[in-house]
C-alpha positions as CSV (number, residue, x, y, z in Angstrom):
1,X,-19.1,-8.6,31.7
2,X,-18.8,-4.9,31.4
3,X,-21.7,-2.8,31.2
4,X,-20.4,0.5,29.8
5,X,-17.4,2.2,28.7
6,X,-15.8,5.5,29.0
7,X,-13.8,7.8,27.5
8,X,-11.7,10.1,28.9
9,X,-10.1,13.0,26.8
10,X,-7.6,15.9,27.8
11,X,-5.6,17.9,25.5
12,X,-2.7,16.9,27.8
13,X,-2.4,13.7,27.8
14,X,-3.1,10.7,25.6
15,X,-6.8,9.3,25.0
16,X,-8.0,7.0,28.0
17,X,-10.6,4.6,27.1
18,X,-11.7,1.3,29.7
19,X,-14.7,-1.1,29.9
20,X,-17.0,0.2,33.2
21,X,-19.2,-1.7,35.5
22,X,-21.7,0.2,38.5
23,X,-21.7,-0.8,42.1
24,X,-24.4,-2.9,42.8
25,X,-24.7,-1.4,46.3
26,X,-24.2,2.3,45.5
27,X,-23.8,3.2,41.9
28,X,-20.4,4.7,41.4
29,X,-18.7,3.6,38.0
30,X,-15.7,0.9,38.4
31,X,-13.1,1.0,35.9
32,X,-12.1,-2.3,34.8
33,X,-8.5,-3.5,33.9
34,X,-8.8,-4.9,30.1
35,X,-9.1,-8.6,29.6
36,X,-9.7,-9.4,33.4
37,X,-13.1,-10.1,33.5
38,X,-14.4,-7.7,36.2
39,X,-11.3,-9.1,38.6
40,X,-9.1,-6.5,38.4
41,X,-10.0,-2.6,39.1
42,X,-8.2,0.5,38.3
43,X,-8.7,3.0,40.9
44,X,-7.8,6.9,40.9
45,X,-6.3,9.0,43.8
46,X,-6.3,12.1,44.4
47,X,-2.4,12.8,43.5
48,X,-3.8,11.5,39.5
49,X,-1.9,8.7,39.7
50,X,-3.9,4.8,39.2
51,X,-3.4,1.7,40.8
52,X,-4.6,-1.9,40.1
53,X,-6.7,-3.7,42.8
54,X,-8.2,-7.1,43.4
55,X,-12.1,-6.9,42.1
56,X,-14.4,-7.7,44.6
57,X,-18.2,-9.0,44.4
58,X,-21.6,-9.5,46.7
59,X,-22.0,-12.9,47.7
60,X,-25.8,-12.2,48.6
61,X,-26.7,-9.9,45.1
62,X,-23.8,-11.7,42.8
63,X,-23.2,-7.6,41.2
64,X,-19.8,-6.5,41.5
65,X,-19.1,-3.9,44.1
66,X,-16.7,-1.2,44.6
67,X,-13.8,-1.1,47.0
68,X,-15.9,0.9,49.8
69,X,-19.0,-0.8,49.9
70,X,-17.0,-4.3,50.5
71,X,-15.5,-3.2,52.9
72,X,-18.7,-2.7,54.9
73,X,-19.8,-6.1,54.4
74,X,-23.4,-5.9,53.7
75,X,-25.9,-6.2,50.9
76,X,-28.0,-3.3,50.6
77,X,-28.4,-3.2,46.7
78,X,-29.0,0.2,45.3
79,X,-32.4,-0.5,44.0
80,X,-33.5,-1.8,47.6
81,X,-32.0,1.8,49.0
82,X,-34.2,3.9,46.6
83,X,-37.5,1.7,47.1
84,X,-36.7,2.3,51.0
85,X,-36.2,6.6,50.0
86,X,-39.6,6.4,48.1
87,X,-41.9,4.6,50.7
88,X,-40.2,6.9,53.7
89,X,-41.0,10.1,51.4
């Protein structure tokens, strides 16, 4: 289920509008291909151009994650990372 959406607008190129969900485990919005249910991500690179990607999810948190943080295979929720900042500080 999407959580947000964005909308992208530069005078040189056509509108770009797409449902958004946040990492669970650090925050950063995900773009999310429309009518995929959170399964199918559009990523930027640097050169501008998008690609599609698998979605991925936490097994442990059941929030959808970016790219990056599955790849490092554990569950360190966001939340649980700034209550760990404010009892160190």
């Amino acid at each position: 289920m999407p959580q947000g959406y964005a909308t992208i607008f530069d005078p040189d190129r056509p509108l770009w509008e797409r449902d958004t969900v946040n990492c669970v485990h650090c925050g950063r919005v995900i773009y999310l291909k429309p009518h995929t249910a959170q399964t199918v991500y559009l990523i930027q690179h640097r050169d501008g151009r998008w690609t599609e990607e698998d979605g991925a999810g936490c097994h442990c948190c059941l929030g959808p994650v970016c790219l990056p943080c599955h790849a490092i295979g554990t569950c360190t929720p966001l939340e649980q990372q700034l209550a760990a900042m404010e009892r160190r500080a």
